[in-house]
KEBA-380527 format. One line per field, with one value per residue (C-alpha): residue in three letters; y, x, z; residue number from 1. Coordinates in nm, 4 decimals, padded with zeros to 6 digits, always signed. Example, Ala and Ser with C-alpha at 12.3 -4.5 7.8 and 13.67 -1.06 7.14 Angstrom:
! KEBA-380527
r	c(Ala/Ser)
v	c(-00.4500/-00.1060)
u	c(+01.2300/+01.3670)
w	c(+00.7800/+00.7140)
k	c(1/2)
This chain:
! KEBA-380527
r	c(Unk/Unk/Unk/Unk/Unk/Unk/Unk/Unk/Unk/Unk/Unk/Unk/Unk/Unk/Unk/Unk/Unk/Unk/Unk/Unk/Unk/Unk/Unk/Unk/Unk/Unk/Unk/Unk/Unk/Unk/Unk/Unk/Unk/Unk/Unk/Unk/Unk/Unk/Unk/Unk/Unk/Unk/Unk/Unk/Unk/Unk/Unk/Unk/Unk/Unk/Unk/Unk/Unk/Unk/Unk/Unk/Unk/Unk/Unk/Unk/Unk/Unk/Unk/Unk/Unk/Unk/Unk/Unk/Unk/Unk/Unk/Unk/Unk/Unk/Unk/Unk/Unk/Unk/Unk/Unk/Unk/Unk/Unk/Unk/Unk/Unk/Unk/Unk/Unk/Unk/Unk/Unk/Unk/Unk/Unk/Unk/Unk/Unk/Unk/Unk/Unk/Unk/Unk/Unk/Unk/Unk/Unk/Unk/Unk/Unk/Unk/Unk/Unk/Unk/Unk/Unk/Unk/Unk/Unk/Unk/Unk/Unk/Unk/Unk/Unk/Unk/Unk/Unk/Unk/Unk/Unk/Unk/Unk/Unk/Unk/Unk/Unk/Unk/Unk/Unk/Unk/Unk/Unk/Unk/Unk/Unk/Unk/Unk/Unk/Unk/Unk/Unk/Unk/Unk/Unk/Unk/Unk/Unk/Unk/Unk/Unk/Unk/Unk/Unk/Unk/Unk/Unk/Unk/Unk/Unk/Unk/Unk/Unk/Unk/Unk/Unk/Unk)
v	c(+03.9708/+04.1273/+04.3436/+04.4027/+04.7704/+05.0179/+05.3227/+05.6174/+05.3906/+05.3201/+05.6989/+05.8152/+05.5336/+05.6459/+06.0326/+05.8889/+05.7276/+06.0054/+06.2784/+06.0610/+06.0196/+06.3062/+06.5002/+06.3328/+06.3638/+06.7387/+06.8008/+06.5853/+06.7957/+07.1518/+07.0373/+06.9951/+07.3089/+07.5440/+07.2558/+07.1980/+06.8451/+06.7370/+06.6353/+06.2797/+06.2541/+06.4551/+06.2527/+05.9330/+06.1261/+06.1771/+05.8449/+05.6879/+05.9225/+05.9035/+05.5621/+05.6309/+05.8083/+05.5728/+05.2775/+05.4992/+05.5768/+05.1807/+05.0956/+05.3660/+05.1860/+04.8289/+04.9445/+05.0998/+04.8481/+04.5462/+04.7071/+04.8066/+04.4250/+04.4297/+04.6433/+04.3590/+04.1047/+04.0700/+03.8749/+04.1215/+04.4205/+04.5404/+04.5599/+04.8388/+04.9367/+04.8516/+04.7865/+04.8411/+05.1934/+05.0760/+05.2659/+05.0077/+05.0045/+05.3005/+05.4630/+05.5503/+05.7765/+05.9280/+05.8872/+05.8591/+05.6882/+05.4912/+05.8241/+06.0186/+05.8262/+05.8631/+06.1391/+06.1494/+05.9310/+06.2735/+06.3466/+06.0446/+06.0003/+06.3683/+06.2727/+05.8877/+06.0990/+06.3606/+06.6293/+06.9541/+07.0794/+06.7626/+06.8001/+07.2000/+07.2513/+06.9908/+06.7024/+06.9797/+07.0635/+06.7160/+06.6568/+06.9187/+06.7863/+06.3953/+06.6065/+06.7401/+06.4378/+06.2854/+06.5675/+06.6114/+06.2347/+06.0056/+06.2041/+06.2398/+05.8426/+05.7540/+06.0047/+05.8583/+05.4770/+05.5568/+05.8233/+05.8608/+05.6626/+05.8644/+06.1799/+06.0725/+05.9215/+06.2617/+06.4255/+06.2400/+06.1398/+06.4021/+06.3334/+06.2855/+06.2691/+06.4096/+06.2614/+06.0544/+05.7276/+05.7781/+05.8112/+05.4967/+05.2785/+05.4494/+05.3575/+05.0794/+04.7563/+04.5454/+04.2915/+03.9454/+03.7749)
u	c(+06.3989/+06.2329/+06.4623/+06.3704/+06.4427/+06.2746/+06.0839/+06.3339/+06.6348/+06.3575/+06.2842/+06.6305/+06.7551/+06.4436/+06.5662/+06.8929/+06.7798/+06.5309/+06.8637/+07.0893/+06.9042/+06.6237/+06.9931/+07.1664/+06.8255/+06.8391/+07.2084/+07.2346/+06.9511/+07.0856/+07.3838/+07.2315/+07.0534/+07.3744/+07.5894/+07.8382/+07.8757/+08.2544/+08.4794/+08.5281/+08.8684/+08.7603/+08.4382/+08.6592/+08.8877/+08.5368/+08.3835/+08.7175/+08.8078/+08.3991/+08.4089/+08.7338/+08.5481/+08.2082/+08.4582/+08.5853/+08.2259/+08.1210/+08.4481/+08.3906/+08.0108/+08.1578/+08.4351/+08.1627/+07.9156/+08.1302/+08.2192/+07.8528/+07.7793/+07.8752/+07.5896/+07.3450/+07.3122/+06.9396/+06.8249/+06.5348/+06.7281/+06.6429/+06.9026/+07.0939/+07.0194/+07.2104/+07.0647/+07.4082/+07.6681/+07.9576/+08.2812/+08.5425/+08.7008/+08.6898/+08.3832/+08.7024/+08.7323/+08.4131/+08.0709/+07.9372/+08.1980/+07.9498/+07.7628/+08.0774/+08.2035/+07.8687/+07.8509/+08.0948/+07.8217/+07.6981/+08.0470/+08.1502/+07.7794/+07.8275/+08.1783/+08.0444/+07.7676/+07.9918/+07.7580/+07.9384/+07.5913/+07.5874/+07.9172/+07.9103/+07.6003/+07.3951/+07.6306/+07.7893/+07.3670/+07.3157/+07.6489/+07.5214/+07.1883/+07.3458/+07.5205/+07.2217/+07.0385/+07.3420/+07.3277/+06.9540/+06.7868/+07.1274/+07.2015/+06.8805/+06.8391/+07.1569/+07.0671/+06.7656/+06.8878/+07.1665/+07.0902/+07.4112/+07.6104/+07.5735/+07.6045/+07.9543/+08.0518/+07.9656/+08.1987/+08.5044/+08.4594/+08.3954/+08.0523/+08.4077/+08.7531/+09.0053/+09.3103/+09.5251/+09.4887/+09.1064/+09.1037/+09.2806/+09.1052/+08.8096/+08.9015/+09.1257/+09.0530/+08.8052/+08.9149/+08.7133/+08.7005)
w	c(-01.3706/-01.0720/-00.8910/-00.5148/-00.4233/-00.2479/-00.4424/-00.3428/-00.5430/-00.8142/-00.8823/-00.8709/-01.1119/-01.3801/-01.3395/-01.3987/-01.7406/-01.8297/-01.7694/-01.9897/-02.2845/-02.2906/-02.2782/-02.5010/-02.7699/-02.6803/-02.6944/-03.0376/-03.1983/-03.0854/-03.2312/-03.5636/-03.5774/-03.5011/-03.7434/-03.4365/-03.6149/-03.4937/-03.7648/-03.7858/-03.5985/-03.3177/-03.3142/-03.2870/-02.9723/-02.8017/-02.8349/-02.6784/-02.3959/-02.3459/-02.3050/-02.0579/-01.8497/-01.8539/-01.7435/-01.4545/-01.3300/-01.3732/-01.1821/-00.9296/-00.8828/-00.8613/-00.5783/-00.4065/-00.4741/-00.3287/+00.0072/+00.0500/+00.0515/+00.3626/+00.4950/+00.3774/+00.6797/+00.7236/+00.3786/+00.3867/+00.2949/-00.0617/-00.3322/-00.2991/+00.0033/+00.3467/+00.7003/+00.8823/+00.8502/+00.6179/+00.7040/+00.5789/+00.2340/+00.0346/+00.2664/+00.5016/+00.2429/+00.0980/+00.2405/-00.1557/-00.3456/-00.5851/-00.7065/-00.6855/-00.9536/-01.1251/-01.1496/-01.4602/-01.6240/-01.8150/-01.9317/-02.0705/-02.2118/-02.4000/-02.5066/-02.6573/-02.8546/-02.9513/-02.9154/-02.7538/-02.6573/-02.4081/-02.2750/-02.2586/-02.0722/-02.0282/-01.8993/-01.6352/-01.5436/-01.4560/-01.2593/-01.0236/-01.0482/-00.8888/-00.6447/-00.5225/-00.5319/-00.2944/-00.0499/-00.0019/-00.0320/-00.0012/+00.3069/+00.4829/+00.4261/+00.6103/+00.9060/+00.8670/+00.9153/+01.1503/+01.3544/+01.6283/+01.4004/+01.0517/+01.2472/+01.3829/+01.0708/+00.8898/+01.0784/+01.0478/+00.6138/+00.3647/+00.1076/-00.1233/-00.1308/-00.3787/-00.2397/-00.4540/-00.2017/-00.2327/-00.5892/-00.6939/-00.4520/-00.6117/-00.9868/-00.9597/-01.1543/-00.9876/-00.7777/-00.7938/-00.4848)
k	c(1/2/3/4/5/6/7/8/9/10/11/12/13/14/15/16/17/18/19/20/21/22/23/24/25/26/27/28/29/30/31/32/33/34/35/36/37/38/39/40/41/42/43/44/45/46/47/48/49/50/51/52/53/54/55/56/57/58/59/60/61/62/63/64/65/66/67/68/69/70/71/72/73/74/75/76/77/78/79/80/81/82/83/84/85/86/87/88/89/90/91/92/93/94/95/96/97/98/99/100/101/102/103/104/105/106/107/108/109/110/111/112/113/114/115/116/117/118/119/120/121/122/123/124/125/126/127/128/129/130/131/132/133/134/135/136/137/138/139/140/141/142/143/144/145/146/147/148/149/150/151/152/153/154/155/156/157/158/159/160/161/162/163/164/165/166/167/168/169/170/171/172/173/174/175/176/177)
C-alpha cells in the first residue's frame, strides 16, 4: 500500500514510531536494572487503563480525522493533509483536536508496557515533545496554507480546549456515516 503524503507528515509520523518504541525499549530496560518490575495485579490495572487511554487518543484521531475530510476537495491533496481551513465540527473547538488526543499515546503506551520508567519520565518527555511539534511545524503549516484565514481563526479557537462540550465531542464513540 502506497500512501500519498507529503514529507513533513512522513517525518513526524517516523519520530512518532521511533519515540514510542525506542521509549518503551528504554523505559522497560531501566526498569529491570533498578527491579521496578510491577506486581502482577498492578501490571494487569496498567495494561487496561493503558489501553483506556490508547482508545481515547485513537477516538480523539478518528473525530478529528472525519471532520478534516472536509478540507479535501481538490483530489490532489495528499492524505492527511487539507487544501481548505476546517472550522466546523470539533475544530470550533480546538485548532489540534487529532494530536491533542495524541498526545496521550505515550501514556497509555507506558501504562500497556507497565514500565513506571515510561510513564514517569519518559511518556510525560514526549507529551511535551508532540506539543511542540503542534505549535512550531502544525502551526506554521496552517499560517502557511491560509494566511488571513488561519490568522483569524487563531484568534477566536484555542490550539485546545478543556471544556466539557469539547471534550466529549472529542472522545465520543465514533459515529459511522
Amino acid at each position: 500500500m502506497i500512501l500519498h503524503t507529503t514529507f513533513s507528515v512522513v517525518i513526524r509520523l517516523s519520530l512518532w514510531a521511533i519515540m514510542l518504541l525506542g521509549g518503551g525499549w528504554y523505559g522497560l530496560m531501566k526498569d529491570q536494572e533498578s527491579d521496578m518490575i510491577l506486581p502482577p495485579g498492578i501490571h494487569l490495572l496498567w495494561v487496561v487503563l493503558g489501553a483506556g487511554v490508547i482508545l481515547l487518543a485513537f477516538r480523539a484521531a478518528a473525530n478529528g480525522g472525519k471532520e478534516l475530510k472536509k478540507g479535501r476537495t481538490l483530489n490532489r491533496t495528499p492524505r492527511l493533509e487539507t487544501d481548505t481551513l476546517v472550522t466546523t465540527g470539533i475544530y470550533r473547538c480546538m485548532r489540534h483536536p487529532i494530536l491533542f488526543g495524541l498526545t496521550l499515546l505515550p501514556l497509555g503506551w507506558g501504562l500497556i508496557l507497565a514500565s513506571p520508567t515510561f510513564v514517569y519520565f519518559i511518556a510525560p518527555v514526549e507529551m511535551l515533545f508532540i506539543i511542540a511539534m503542534v505549535m512550531i511545524f502544525e502551526e506554521w503549516e496552517a499560517r502557511r496554507k491560509f494566511p488571513k484565514a488561519y490568522e483569524a481563526y487563531a484568534k477566536e479557537v484555542p490550539m485546545v480546549s478543556f471544556k466539557r462540550a469539547c471534550l466529549v465531542m472529542l472522545f465520543a464513540s465514533i459515529k459511522r456515516g
